[in-house]
VOPAGU-2260 file (C-alpha; in pm, 1 decimal, decimal comma):
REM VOPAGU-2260
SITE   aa  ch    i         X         Y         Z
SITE  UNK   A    0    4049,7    7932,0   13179,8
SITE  UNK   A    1    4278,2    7964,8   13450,0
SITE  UNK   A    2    4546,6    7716,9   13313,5
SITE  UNK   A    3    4540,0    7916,9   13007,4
SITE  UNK   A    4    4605,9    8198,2   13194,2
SITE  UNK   A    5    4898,5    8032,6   13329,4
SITE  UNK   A    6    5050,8    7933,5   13050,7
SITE  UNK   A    7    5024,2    8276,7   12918,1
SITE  UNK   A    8    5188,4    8446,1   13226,2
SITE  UNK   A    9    5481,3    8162,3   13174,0
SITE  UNK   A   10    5509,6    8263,1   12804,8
SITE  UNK   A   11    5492,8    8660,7   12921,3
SITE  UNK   A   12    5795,0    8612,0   13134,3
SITE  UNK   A   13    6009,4    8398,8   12912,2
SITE  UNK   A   14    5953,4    8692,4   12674,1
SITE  UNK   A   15    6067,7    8939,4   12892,7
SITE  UNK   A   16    6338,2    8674,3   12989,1
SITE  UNK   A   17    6469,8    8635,3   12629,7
SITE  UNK   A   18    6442,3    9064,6   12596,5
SITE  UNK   A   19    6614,9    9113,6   12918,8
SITE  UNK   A   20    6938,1    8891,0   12813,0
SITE  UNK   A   21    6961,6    9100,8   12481,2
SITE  UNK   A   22    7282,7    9340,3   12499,6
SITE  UNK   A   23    7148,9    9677,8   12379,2
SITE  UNK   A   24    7438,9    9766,8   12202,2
SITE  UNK   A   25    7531,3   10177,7   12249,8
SITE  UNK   A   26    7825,5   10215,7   12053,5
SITE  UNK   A   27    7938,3   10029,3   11723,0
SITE  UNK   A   28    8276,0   10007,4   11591,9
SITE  UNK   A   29    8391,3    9871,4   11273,8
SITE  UNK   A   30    8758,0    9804,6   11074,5
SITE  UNK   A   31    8725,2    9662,6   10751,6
SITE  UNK   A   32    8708,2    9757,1   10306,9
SITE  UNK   A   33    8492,9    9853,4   10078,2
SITE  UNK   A   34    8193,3    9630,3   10226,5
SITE  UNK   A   35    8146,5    9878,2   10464,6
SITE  UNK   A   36    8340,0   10197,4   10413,0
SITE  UNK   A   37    8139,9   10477,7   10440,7
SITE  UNK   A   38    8352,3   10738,8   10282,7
SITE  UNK   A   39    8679,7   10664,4   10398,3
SITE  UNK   A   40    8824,0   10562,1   10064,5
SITE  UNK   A   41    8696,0   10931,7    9932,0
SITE  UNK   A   42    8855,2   11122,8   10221,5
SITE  UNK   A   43    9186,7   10895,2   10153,7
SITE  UNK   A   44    9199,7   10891,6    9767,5
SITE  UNK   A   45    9455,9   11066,2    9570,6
SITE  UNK   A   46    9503,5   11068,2    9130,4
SITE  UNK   A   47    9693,1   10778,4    9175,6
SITE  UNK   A   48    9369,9   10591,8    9339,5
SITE  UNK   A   49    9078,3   10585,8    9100,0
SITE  UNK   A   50    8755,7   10622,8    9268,4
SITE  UNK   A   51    8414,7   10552,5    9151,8
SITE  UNK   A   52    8189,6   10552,8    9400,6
SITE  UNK   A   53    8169,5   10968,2    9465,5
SITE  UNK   A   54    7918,4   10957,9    9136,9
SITE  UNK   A   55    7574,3   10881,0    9029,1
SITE  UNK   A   56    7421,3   10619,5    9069,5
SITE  UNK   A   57    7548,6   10512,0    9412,2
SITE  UNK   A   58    7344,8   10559,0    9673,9
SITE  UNK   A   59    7086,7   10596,9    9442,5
SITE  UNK   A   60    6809,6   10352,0    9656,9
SITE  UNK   A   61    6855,7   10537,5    9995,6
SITE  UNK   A   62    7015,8   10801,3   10032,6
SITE  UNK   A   63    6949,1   10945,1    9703,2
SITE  UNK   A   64    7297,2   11103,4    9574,0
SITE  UNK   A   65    7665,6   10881,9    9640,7
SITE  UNK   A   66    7785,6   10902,3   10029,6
SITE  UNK   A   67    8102,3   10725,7   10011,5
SITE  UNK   A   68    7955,3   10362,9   10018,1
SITE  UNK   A   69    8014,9   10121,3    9758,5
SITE  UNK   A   70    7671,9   10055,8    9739,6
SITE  UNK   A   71    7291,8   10155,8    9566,7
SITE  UNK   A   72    7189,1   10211,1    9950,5
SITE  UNK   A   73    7315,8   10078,5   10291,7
SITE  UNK   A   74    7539,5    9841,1   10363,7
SITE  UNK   A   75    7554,0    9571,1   10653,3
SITE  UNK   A   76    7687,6    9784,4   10899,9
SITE  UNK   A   77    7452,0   10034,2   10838,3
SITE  UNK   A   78    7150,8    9732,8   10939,9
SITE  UNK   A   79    7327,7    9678,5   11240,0
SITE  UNK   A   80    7326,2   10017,6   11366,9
SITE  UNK   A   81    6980,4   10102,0   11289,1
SITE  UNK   A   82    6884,1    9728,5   11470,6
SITE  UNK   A   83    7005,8    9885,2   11768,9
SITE  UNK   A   84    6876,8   10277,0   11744,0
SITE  UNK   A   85    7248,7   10374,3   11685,6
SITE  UNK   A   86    7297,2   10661,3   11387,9
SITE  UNK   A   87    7444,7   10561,8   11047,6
SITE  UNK   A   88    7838,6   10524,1   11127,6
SITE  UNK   A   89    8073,9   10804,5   10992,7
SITE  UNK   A   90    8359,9   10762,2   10839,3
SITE  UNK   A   91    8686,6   10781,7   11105,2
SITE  UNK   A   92    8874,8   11029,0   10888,1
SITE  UNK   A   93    8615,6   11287,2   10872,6
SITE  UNK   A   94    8755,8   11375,5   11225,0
SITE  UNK   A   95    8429,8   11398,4   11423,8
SITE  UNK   A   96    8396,9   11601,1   11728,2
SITE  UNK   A   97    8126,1   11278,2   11902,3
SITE  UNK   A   98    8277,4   10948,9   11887,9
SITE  UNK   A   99    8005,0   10855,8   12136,0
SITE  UNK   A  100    7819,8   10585,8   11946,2
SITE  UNK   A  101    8123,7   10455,1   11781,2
SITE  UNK   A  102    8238,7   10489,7   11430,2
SITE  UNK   A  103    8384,5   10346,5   11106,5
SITE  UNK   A  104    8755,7   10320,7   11019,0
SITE  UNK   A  105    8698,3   10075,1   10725,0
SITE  UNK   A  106    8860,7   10194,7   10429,9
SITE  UNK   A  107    8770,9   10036,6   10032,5
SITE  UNK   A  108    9044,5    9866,0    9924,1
SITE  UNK   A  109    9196,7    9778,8   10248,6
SITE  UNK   A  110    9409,8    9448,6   10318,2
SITE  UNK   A  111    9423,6    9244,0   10590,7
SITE  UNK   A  112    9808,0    9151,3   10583,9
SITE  UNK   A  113    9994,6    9509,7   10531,4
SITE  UNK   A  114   10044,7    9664,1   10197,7
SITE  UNK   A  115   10400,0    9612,0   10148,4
SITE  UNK   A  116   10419,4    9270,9   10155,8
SITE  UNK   A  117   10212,0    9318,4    9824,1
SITE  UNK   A  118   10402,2    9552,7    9656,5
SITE  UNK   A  119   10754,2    9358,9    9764,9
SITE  UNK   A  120   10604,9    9108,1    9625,2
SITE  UNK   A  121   10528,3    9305,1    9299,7
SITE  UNK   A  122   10158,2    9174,8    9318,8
SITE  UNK   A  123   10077,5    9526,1    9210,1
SITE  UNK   A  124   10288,5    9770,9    8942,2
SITE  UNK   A  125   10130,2   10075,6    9155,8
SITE  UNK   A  126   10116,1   10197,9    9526,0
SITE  UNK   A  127    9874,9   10101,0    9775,3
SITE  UNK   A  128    9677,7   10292,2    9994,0
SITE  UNK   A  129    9822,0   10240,9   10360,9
SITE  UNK   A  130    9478,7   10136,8   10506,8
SITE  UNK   A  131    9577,8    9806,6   10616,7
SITE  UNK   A  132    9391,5    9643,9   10910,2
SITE  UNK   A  133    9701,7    9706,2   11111,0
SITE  UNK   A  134    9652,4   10082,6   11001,3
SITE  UNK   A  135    9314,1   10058,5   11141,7
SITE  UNK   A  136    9369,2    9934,9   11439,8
SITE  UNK   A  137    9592,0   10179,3   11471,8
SITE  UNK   A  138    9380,4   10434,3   11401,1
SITE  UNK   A  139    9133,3   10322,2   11688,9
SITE  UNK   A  140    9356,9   10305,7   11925,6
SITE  UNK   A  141    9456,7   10642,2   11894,7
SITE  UNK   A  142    9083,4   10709,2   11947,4
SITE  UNK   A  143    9045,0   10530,8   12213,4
SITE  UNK   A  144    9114,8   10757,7   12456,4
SITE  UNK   A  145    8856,8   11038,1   12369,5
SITE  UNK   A  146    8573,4   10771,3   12382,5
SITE  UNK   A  147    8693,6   10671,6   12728,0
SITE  UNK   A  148    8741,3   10935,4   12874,4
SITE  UNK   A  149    8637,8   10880,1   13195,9
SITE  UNK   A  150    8586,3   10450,3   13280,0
SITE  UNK   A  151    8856,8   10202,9   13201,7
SITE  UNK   A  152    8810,6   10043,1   12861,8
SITE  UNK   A  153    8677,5    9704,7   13023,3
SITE  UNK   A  154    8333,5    9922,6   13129,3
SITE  UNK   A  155    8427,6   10165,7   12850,0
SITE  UNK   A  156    8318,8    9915,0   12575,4
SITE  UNK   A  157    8057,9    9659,6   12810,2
SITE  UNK   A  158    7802,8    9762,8   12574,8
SITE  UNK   A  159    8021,4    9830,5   12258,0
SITE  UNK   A  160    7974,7    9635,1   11922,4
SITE  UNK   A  161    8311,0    9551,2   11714,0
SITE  UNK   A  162    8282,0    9460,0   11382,3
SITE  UNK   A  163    8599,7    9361,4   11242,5
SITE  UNK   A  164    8578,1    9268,8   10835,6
SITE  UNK   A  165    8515,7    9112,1   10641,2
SITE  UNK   A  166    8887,1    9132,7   10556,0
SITE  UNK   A  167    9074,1    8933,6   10302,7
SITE  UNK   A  168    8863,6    8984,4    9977,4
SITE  UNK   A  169    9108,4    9211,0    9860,5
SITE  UNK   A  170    9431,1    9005,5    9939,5
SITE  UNK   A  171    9303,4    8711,0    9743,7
SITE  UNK   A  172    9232,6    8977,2    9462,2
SITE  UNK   A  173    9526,2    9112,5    9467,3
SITE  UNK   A  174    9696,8    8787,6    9415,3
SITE  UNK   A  175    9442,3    8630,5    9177,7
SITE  UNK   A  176    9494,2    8986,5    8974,0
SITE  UNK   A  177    9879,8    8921,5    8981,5
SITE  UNK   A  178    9806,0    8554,7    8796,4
SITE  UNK   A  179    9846,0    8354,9    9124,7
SITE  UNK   A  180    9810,9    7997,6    9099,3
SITE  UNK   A  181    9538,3    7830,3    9326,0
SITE  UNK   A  182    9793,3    7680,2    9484,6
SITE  UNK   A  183    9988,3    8010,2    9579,8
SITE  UNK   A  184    9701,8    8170,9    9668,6
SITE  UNK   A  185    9621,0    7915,2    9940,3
SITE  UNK   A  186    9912,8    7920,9   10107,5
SITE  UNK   A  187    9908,4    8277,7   10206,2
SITE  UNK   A  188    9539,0    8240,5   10341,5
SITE  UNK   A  189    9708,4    8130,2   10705,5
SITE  UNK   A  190    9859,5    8450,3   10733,0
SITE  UNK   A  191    9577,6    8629,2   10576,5
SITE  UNK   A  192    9388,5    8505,3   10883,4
SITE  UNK   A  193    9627,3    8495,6   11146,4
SITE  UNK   A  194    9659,9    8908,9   11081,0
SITE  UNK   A  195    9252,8    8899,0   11130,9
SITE  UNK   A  196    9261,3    8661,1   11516,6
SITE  UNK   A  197    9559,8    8916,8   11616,5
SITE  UNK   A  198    9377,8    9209,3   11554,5
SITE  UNK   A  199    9049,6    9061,1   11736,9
SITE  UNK   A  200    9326,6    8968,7   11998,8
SITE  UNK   A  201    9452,4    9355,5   12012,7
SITE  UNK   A  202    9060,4    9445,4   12069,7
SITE  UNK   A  203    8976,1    9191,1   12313,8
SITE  UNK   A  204    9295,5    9254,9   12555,9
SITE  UNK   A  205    9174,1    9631,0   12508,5
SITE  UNK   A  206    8871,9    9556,1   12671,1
SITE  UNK   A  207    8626,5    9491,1   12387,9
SITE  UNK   A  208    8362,5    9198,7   12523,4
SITE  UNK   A  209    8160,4    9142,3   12145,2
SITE  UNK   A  210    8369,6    9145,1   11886,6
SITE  UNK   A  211    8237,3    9017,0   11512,0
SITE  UNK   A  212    8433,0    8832,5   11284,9
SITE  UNK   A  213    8292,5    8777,9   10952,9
SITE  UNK   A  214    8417,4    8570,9   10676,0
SITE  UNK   A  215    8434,8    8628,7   10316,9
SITE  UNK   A  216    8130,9    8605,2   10030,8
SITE  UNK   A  217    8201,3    8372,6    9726,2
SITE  UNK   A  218    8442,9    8574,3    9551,0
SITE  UNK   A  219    8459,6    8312,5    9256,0
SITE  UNK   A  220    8095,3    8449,2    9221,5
SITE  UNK   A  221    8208,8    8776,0    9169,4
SITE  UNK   A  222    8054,3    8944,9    8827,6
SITE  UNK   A  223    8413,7    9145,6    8778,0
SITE  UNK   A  224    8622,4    8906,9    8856,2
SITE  UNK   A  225    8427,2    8615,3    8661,0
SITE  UNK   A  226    8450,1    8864,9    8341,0
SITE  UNK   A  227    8826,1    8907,3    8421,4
SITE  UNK   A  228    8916,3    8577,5    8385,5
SITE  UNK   A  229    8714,3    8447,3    8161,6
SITE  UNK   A  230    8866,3    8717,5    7935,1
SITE  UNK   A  231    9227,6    8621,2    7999,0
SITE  UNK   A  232    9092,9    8251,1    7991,4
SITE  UNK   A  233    9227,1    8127,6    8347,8
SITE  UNK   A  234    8894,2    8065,0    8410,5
SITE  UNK   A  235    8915,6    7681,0    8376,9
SITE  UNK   A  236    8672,2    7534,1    8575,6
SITE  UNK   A  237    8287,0    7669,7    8704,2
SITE  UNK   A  238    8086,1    7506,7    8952,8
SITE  UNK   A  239    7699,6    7449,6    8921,5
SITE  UNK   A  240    7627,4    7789,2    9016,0
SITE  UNK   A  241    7832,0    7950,5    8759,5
SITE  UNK   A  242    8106,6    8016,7    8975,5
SITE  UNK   A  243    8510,0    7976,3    8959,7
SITE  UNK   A  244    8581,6    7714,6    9133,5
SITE  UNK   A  245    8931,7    7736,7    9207,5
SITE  UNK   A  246    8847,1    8114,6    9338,6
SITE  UNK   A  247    8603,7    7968,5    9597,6
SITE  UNK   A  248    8803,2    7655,0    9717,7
SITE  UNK   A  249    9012,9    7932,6    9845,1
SITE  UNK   A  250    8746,1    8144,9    9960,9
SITE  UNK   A  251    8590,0    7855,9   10209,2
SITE  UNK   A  252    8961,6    7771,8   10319,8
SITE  UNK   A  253    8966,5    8124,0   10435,5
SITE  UNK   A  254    8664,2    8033,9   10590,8
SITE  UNK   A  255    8740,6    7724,8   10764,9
SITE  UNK   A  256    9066,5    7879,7   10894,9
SITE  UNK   A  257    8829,3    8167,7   11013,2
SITE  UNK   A  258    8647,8    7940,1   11228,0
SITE  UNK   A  259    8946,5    7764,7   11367,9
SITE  UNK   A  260    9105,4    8068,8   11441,2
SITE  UNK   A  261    8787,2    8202,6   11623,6
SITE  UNK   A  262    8761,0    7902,6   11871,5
SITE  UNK   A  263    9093,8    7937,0   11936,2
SITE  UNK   A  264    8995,3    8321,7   12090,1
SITE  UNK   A  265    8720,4    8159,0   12251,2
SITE  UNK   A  266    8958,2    7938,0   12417,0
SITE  UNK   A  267    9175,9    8190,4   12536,5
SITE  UNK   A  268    8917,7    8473,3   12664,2
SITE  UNK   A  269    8622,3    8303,4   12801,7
SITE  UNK   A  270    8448,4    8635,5   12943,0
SITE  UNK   A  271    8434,3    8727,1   12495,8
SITE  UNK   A  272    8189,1    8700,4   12279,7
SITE  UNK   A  273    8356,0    8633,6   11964,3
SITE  UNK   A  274    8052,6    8580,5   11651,3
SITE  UNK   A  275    8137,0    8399,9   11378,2
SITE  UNK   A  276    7957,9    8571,8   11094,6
SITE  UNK   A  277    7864,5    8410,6   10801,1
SITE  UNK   A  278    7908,4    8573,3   10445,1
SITE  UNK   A  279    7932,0    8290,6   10207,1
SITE  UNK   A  280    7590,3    8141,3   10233,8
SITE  UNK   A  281    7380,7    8400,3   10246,0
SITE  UNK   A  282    7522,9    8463,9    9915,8
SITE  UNK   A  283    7505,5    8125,5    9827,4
SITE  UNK   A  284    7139,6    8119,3    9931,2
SITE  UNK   A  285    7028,8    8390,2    9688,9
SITE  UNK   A  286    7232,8    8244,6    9408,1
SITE  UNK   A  287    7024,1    7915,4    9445,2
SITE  UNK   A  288    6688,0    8018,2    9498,6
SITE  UNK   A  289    6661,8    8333,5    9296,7
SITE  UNK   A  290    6341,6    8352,3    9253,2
SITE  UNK   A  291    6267,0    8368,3    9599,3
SITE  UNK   A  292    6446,5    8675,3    9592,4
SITE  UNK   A  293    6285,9    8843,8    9353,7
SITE  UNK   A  294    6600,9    8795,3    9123,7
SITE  UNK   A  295    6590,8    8670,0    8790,3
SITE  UNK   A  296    6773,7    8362,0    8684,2
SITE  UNK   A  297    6948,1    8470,5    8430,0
SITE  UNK   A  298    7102,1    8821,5    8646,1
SITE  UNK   A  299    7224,9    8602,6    8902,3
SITE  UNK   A  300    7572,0    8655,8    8777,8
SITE  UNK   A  301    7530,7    8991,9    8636,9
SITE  UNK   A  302    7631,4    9328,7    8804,5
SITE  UNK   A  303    7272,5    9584,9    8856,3
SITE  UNK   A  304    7566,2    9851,2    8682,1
SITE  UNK   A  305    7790,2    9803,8    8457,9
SITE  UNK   A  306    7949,1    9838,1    8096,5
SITE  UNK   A  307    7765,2    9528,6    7921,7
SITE  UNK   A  308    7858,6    9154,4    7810,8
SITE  UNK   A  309    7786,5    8824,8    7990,8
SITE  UNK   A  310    7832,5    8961,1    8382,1
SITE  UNK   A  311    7789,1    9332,8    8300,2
SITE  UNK   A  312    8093,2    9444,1    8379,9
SITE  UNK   A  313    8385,5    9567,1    8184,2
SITE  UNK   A  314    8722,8    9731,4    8313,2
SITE  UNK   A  315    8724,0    9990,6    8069,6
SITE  UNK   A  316    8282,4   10119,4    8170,5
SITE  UNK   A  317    8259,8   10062,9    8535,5
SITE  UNK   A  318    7979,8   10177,7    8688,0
SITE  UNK   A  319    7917,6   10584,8    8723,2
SITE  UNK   A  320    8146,7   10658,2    8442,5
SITE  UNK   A  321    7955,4   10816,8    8132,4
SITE  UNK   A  322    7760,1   10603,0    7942,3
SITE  UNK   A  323    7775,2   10334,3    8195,1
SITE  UNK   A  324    7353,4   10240,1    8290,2
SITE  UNK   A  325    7210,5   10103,0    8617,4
SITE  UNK   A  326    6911,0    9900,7    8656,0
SITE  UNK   A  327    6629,2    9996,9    8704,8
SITE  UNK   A  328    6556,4    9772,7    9018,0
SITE  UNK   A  329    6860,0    9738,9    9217,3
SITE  UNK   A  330    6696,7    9473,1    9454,2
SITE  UNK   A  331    6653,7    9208,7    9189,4
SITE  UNK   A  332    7018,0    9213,2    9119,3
SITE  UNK   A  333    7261,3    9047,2    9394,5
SITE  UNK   A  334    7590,7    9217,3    9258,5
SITE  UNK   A  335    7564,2    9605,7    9246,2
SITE  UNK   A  336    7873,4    9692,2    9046,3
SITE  UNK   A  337    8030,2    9371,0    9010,9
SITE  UNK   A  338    8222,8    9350,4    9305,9
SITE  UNK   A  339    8021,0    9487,2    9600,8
SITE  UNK   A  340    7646,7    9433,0    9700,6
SITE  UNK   A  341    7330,0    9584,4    9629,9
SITE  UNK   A  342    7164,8    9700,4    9941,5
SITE  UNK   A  343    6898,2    9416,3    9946,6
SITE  UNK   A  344    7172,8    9156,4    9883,7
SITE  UNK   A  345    7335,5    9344,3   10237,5
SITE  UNK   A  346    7021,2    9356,4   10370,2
SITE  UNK   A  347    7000,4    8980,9   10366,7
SITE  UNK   A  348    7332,1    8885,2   10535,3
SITE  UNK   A  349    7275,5    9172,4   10826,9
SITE  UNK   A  350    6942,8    8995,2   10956,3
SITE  UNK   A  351    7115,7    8632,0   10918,1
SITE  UNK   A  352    7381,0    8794,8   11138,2
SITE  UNK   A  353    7128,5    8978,5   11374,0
SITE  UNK   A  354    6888,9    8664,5   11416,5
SITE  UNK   A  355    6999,0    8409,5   11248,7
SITE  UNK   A  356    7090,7    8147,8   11097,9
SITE  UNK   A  357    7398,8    8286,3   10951,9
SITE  UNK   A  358    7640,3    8404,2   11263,6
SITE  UNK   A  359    7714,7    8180,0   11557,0
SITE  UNK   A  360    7573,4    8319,1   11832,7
SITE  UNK   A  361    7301,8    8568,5   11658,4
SITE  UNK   A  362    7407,4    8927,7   11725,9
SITE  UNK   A  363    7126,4    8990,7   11893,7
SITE  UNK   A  364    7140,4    8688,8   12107,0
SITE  UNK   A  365    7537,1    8744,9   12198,3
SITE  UNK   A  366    7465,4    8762,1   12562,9
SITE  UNK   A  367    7322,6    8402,9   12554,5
């Protein structure tokens, strides 16, 4: 009797031990696109910039009418705010008078390399939004000051979150979009995420201790752009899953040159915790065990709304324009629109962030 008490005193304190060692994260920050924008791209967007998102049915699973996220409900960063009691991030351009517990400069759309290198390189026939991650970062620094107002940034951020991405969805895109070889694409991912370590660089010299660096999801897996080119028949070769292959070779290059790129900033700033957040296989995950999901096998590839054929989705009925349906259970599907997430699919790759297995450290074991 008294040994088991023992050994339950031991496993009482390691408890506490484990709790105590926990950062409890009071302020979040995040750059990044339409995977987390919470109504940036609305405050930004001009005729030239279509946007969809400001309609029914977005938001339709949460928050009950559209709120600027690309989205049926929340979105990973929302999961990581709630994880740590912090309030649902607003969006950076909405000018608010408490920056206190952070907030979101992430912008749909956004690039990580700046937008004139795409439109000098005629990748696009139209003009870009200038929300760049450069732009960001730009942005935050400007902010900077009225969130420390009174400690140096070092103490100013000791407890401060930084999620930063994913970024780089949008310049492989871009370039498959333009017709971009496999080949082409790839050799632009070094810069792609070189832009990404210099901007976690910018943070970390600002004072920023945790700092999150996410990769990118299986874009090949993508309902839109699987209907794209399949349509314009460059889609040559699929993998098991359904996928286009050539899209995700490049996607877990990215990846790979992620990860390289983040030991590198461990390397140089010991007293960081950089997290290497994983968004491919979650993804992956649900695409090969759907049923464990509570998705069906044959919606794996297919967008929860959308404008019909194979992968639901169709340039010319995107989802919220008239006529265009949603599903009636947006957690069975993993694609909400065709190319973002439906809140359960987000839901997934927030907890493998927060606890594991899919970010190295956990979130919530950073201080480890």
């Amino acid at each position: 009797m008294e040994l088991t008490h023992v050994f339950s005193l031991l496993a009482l304190f390691c408890l506490q031990s484990v709790s105590a060692d926990r950062v409890k994260f009071t302020s979040l920050f995040a750059l990044g696109d339409s995977k987390i924008d919470t109504g940036n791209l609305l405050i930004l967007a001009t005729p030239d910039v279509p946007v969809f998102n400001n309609k029914p049915p977005y938001g339709k699973t949460f928050f009950g009418h559209p709120n600027g996220r690309f989205s049926d409900g929340r979105v990973t960063i929302d999961f990581i705010a709630e994880e740590f009691g912090l309030p649902l991030l607003r969006p950076s351009l909405q000018n608010n008078p408490d920056v206190s517990k952070g907030v979101n400069f992430a912008v749909g759309g956004a690039t990580s390399l700046n937008v004139d290198f795409f439109e000098r390189n005629k990748y696009v026939n139209f003009k870009l939004l200038n929300s760049s991650l450069n732009v960001q970062l730009d942005w935050f620094e400007k902010l900077k000051p009225s969130f420390c107002k009174t400690a140096g940034p070092s103490e100013c951020f000791s407890k401060t979150l930084f999620v930063v991405g994913e970024f780089g969805v949008n310049d492989y895109n871009l370039a498959w979009g333009a017709g971009k070889s496999e080949g082409e694409v790839r050799a632009y991912v070094p810069q792609v995420v070189q832009n990404i370590a210099n901007a976690a660089d910018v943070l970390i010299k600002g004072g920023a201790t945790y700092v999150v660096l996410p990769g990118i999801p299986p874009i090949g897996c993508s309902p839109s752009l699987l209907a794209t080119r399949v349509k314009l028949n460059k889609a040559k070769e699929f993998d098991q899953l359904g996928c286009l292959s050539d899209v995700d070779r490049v996607t877990k290059y990215h990846n790979t040159k992620l990860r390289d790129a983040i030991d590198g900033l461990r390397r140089k700033y010991a007293h960081a915790k950089v997290i290497k957040a994983d968004f491919y296989n979650p993804i992956i995950e649900i695409l090969q065990n759907p049923g464990r999901f509570g998705v069906a096998g044959g919606d794996v590839l297919r967008a929860c709304c959308g404008g019909g054929g194979k992968y639901n989705w169709n340039i010319s009925a995107v989802c919220s324009q008239p006529g265009v349906a949603a599903c009636k259970d947006p957690s069975a599907f993993v694609s909400w629109d065709g190319t973002h997430f439906t809140e359960a699919t987000y839901r997934h790759v927030a907890k493998g962030w927060l606890s594991g297995p899919y970010a190295d450290p956990p979130i919530l074991n950073a201080n480890n």
